[in-house]
N, C-alpha and C positions, 0 to 999 in steps of 0.2 A: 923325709920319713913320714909315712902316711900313719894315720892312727885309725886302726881296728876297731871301730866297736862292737861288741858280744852281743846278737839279740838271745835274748829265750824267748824259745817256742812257747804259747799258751795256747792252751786247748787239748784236744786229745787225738792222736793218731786213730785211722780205721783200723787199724790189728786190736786196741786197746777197747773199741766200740764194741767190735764184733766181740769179742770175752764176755764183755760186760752183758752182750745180748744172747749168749748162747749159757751164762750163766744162770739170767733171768727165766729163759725158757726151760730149764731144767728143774728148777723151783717149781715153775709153773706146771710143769709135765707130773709131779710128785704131788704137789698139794689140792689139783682142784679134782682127782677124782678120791681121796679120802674128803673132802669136803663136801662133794656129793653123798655120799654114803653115812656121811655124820647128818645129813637135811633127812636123809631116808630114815634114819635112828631115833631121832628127833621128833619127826612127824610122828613114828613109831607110837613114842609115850605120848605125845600127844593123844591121840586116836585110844588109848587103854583110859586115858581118864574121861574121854569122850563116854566110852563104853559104862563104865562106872558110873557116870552122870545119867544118862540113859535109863540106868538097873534103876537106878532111885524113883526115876520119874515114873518105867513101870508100876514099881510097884504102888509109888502114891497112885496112878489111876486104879489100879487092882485096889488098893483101898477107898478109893470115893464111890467106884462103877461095879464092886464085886465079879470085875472081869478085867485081863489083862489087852490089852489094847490091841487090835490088826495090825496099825500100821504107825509109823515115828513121824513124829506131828507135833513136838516140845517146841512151841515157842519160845519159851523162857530159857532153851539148852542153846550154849553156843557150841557148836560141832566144826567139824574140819570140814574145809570145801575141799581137801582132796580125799574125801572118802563118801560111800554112797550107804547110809545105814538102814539096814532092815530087819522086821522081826518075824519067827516063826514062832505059834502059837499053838498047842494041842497036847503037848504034851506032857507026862506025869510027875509031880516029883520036884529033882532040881532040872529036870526041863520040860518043867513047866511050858518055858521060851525061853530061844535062844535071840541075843540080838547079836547082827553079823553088822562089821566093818568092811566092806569092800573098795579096795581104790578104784577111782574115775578113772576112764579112761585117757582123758586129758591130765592125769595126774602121774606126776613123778614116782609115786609109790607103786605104780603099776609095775615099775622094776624091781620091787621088793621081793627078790625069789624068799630069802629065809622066811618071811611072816606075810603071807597077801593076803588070805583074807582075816581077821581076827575076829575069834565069837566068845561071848559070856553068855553061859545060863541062868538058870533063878536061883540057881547053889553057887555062885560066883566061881565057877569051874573054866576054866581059859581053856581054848584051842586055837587051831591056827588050822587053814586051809590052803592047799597052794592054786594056780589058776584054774585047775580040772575040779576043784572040790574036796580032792585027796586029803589025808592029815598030815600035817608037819610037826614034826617039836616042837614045842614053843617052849626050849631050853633058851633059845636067842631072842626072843619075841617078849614075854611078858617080863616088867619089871619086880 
């Protein structure tokens, strides 16, 4: 009489691999474009206290130079490198100036259809612009 011995298998079959990897890609298929879109959200607020940091520095040159400044030139501001800030100057009132947000073109935010370009006046009045210049809500946009 011979004796039998039982191995067990260790390790994992490929039907049990492949699960496991069609699992994973499902996960993945799901989470990295809300994850993209929460960087877009994000940079969002960022870029609105940019803008508010900005208003201030306005206005302190409007108070040393009794004039509001051409062009954004804050040393002291840290600003976003994906956006491009600019200011218009002439006008009455609360817009007095407008400072705009535009994303780079090298920048992720340039996929921002809801909020592309974002502007504050000298009345802290928020807008939004989409790529042609047009007005958007900025129901989605300002915090």
């Amino acid at each position: 009489m011979t004796l039998r011995t039982r191995t067990f298998q260790t390790g994992m079959t490929l039907i049990e691999i492949l699960v496991a990897v069609a699992i994973i890609g499902a996960i993945a298929a799901i989470s990295v474009p809300a994850f993209g879109q929460y960087v877009i959200k994000s940079e969002r607020s960022r870029v609105q206290t940019d803008l508010y940091q900005l208003q201030v520095w306005v206005e302190q040159q409007y108070t040393i130079d009794g004039a509001y400044p051409d062009a954004i030139n804050c040393t002291s501001c840290q600003l976003s490198d994906e956006y491009s800030f600019s200011i218009e100057v002439g006008g009455e009132g609360n817009n007095a100036y407008k400072i705009k947000a535009t994303p780079k073109a090298t920048s992720k935010q340039k996929n921002d259809s809801d909020c592309y370009t974002m502007v504050i006046n000298a009345g802290s009045d928020q807008s939004n612009q989409n790529k042609d210049g047009g007005a958007l809500s900025n129901n989605k946009c300002w915090i």
